[in-house]
C-alpha positions as CSV (number, residue, x, y, z in Angstrom):
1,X,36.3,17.6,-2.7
2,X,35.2,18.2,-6.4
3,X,31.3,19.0,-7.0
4,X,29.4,16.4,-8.7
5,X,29.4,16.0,-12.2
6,X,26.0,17.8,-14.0
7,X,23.0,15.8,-14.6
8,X,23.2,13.4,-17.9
9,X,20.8,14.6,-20.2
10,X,18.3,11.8,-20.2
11,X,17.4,12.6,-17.3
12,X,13.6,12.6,-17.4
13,X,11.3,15.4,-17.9
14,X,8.2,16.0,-15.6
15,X,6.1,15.0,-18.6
16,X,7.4,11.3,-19.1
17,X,5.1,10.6,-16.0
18,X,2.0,12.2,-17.0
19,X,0.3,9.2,-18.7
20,X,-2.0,6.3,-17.0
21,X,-0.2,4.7,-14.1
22,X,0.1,1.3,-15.1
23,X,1.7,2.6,-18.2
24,X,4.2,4.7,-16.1
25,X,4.6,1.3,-14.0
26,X,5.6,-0.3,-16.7
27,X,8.0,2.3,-18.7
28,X,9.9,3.0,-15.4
29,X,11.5,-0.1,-15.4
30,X,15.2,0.2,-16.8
31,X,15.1,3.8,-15.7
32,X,17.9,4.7,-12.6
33,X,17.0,7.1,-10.0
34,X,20.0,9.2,-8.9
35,X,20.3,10.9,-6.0
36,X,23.3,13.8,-4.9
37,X,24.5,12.6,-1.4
38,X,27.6,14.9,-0.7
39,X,29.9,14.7,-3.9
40,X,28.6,11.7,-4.9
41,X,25.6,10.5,-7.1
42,X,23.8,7.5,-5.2
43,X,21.8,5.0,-8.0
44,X,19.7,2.2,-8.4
45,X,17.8,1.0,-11.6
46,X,14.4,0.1,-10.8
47,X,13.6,-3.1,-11.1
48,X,9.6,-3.3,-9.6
49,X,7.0,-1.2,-9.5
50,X,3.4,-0.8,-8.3
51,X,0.6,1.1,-10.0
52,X,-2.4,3.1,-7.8
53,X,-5.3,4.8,-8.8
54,X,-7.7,7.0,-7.4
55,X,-10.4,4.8,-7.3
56,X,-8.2,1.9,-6.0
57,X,-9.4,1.0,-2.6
58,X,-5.6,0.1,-2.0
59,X,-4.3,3.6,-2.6
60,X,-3.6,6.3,-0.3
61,X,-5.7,9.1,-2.8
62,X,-9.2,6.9,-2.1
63,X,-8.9,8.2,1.4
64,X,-9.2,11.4,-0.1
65,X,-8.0,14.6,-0.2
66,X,-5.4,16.1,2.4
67,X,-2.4,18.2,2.8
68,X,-0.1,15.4,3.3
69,X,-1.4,13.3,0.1
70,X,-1.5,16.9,-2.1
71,X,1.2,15.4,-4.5
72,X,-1.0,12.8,-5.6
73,X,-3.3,15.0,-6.9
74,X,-1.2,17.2,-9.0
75,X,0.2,16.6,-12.6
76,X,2.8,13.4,-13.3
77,X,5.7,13.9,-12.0
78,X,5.5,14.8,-8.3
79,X,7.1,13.6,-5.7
80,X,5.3,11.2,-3.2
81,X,6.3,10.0,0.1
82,X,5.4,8.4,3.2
83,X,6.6,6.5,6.0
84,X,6.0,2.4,5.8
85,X,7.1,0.1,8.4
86,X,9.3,2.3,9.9
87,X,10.8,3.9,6.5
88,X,10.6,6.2,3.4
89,X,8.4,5.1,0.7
90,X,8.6,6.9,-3.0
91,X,6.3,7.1,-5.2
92,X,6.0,9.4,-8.5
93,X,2.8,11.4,-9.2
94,X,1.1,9.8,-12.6
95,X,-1.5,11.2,-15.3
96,X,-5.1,12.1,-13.2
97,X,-5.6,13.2,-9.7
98,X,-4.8,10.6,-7.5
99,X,-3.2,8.0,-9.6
100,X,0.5,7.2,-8.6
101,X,2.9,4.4,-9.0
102,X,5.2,3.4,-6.0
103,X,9.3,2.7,-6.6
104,X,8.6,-1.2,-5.0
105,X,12.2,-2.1,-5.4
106,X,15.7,-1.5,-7.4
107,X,18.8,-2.4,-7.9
108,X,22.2,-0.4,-7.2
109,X,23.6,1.1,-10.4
110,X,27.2,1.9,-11.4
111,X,28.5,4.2,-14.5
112,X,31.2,6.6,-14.8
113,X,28.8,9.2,-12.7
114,X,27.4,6.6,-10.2
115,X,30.8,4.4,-9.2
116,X,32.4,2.4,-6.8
117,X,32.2,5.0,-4.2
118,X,28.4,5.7,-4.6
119,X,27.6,2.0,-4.2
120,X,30.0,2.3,-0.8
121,X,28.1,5.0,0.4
122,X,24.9,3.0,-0.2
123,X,26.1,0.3,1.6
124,X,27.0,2.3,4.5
125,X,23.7,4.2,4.1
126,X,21.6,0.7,4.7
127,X,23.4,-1.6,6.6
128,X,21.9,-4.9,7.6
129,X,20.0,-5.8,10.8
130,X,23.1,-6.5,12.8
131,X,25.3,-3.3,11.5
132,X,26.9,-5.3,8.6
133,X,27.3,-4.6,4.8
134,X,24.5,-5.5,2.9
135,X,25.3,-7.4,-0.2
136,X,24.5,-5.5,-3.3
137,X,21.7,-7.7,-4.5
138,X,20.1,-6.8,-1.7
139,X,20.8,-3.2,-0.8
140,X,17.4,-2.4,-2.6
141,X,15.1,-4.9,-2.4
142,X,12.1,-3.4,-1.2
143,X,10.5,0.3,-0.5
144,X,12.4,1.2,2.3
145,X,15.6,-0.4,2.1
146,X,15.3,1.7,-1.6
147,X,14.8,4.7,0.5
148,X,17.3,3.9,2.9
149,X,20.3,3.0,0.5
150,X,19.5,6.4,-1.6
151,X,19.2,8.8,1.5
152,X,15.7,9.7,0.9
153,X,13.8,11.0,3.0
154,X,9.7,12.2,3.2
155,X,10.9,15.6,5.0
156,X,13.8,16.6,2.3
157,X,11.2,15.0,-0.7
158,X,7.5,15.0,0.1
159,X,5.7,17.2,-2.5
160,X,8.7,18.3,-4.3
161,X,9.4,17.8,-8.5
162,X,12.4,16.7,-9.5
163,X,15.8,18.4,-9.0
164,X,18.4,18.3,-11.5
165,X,20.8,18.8,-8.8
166,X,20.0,16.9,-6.4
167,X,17.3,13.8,-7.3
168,X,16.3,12.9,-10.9
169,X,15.5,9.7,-13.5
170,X,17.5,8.8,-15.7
171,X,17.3,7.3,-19.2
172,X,20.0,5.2,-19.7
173,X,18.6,3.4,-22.7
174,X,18.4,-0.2,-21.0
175,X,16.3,-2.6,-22.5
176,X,13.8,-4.4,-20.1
177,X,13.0,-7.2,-23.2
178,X,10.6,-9.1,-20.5
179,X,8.0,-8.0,-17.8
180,X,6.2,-10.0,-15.4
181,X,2.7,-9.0,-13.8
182,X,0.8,-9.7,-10.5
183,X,-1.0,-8.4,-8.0
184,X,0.9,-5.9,-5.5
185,X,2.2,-7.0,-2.4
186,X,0.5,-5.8,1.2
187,X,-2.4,-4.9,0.1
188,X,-5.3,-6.0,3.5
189,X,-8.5,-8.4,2.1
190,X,-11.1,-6.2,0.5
191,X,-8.8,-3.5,-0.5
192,X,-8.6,-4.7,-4.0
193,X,-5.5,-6.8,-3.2
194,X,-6.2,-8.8,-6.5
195,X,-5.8,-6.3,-9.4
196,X,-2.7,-7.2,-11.3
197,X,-0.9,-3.3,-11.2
198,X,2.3,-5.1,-9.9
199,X,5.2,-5.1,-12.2
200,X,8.8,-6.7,-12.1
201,X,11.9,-6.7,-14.3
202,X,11.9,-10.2,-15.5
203,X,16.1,-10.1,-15.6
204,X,15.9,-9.2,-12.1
205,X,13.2,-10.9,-10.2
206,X,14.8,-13.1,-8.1
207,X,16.2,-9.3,-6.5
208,X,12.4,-8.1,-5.7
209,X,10.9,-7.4,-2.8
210,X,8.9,-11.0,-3.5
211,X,10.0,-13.1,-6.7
212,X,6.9,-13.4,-8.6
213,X,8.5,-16.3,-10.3
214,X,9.3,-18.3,-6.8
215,X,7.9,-22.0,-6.4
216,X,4.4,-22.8,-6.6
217,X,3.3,-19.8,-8.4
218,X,1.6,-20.8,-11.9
219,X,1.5,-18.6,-15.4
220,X,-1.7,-17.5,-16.0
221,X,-2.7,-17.7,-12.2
222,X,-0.4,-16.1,-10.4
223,X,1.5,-14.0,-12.7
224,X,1.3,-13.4,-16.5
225,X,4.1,-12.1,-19.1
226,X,4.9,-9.3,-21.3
227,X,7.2,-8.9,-23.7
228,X,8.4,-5.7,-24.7
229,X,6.1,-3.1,-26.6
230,X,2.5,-5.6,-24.9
């Protein structure tokens, strides 16, 4: 089989995520994540994001300082990853020791790098519970099906920076007009499970781990707005 086509270049340098993590949160949106898998180039466009900071008693860096947590204490754009609920979990290094923001969920991508064949592979990649195709809207829709559909894993990834080779983000100049806000999903009581450093994809929350916008959640409590450039 041929090699892979190159890496476009708008993939994303290391210092596009050295700035505040909600910030990064919020920018990531629109970008795709593409990962080498054989010949192919596996993708998803990220569609929800949470932000974590150092002094967050919901983040993994307030427990402090170890070997396995190392990548959240160095510059924007490390890789982080841990296992969740019996999966891979990604999350991306942001400006200040400690501060993070986790890949919550995504959607797959297609382009003339990322086609019909990379979505295929994703699907057989993340099948559902009972060995069946996953439909598309779904394939991503959460931390570890993400994971799961990109063949990442916290062995091959943990601690690394990006490879042009092999796992980058993209740029591919899509316009995320609308972005909703809440508070992050999992959190336990008294770990700061109200701060408001979730954010979705307006366009595509109904394909979130959660939709933010689901019945009986109200503007202004629950979840607020913002347009582009707030």
């Amino acid at each position: 089989m041929p090699p892979p086509a190159p890496c476009p270049a708008r993939a994303l340098p290391d210092g596009f995520f050295d700035r505040d993590a909600q910030t990064l949160a919020k920018a990531l949106l629109g970008k795709v994540i593409r990962h080498r898998h054989g010949d192919l180039w596996l993708a998803a466009r990220i569609i929800e994001t949470e932000a974590y900071y150092l002094t967050d008693k919901g983040s993994h860096a307030s427990l402090g300082y170890t070997d396995k947590r190392k990548a959240l204490f160095l510059d924007g754009g490390h890789i982080y990853m841990y296992y969740a609920r019996g999966g891979d979990s990604l999350n991306f290094s942001a400006h200040g020791p400690g501060n993070a923001v986790l890949i919550k969920s995504a959607y797959p991508w297609q382009d003339a790098l990322s086609d019909a064949n990379s979505l295929a592979q994703m699907q057989l990649n993340n099948p559902d519970a009972s060995g069946h195709v996953r439909p598309a809207e779904r394939l991503c829709a959460g931390q570890t099906l993400l994971c799961r559909a990109l063949d990442l894993k916290v062995p091959q990834w943990d601690g690394k920076r990006f490879d042009p080779e092999r796992l980058f983000v993209e740029d591919c100049a899509i316009a995320v007009p609308t972005i909703i806000q809440c508070a992050r999903l999992g959190i336990p009581h008294g770990r700061d499970e109200h701060l408001p450093y979730r954010f979705v994809d307006a366009q595509f929350a109904r394909f979130c781990t959660r939709n933010p916008l689901r019945r009986g959640q109200v503007e202004g409590r629950d979840f607020s707005i913002l347009e582009q450039g707030s």
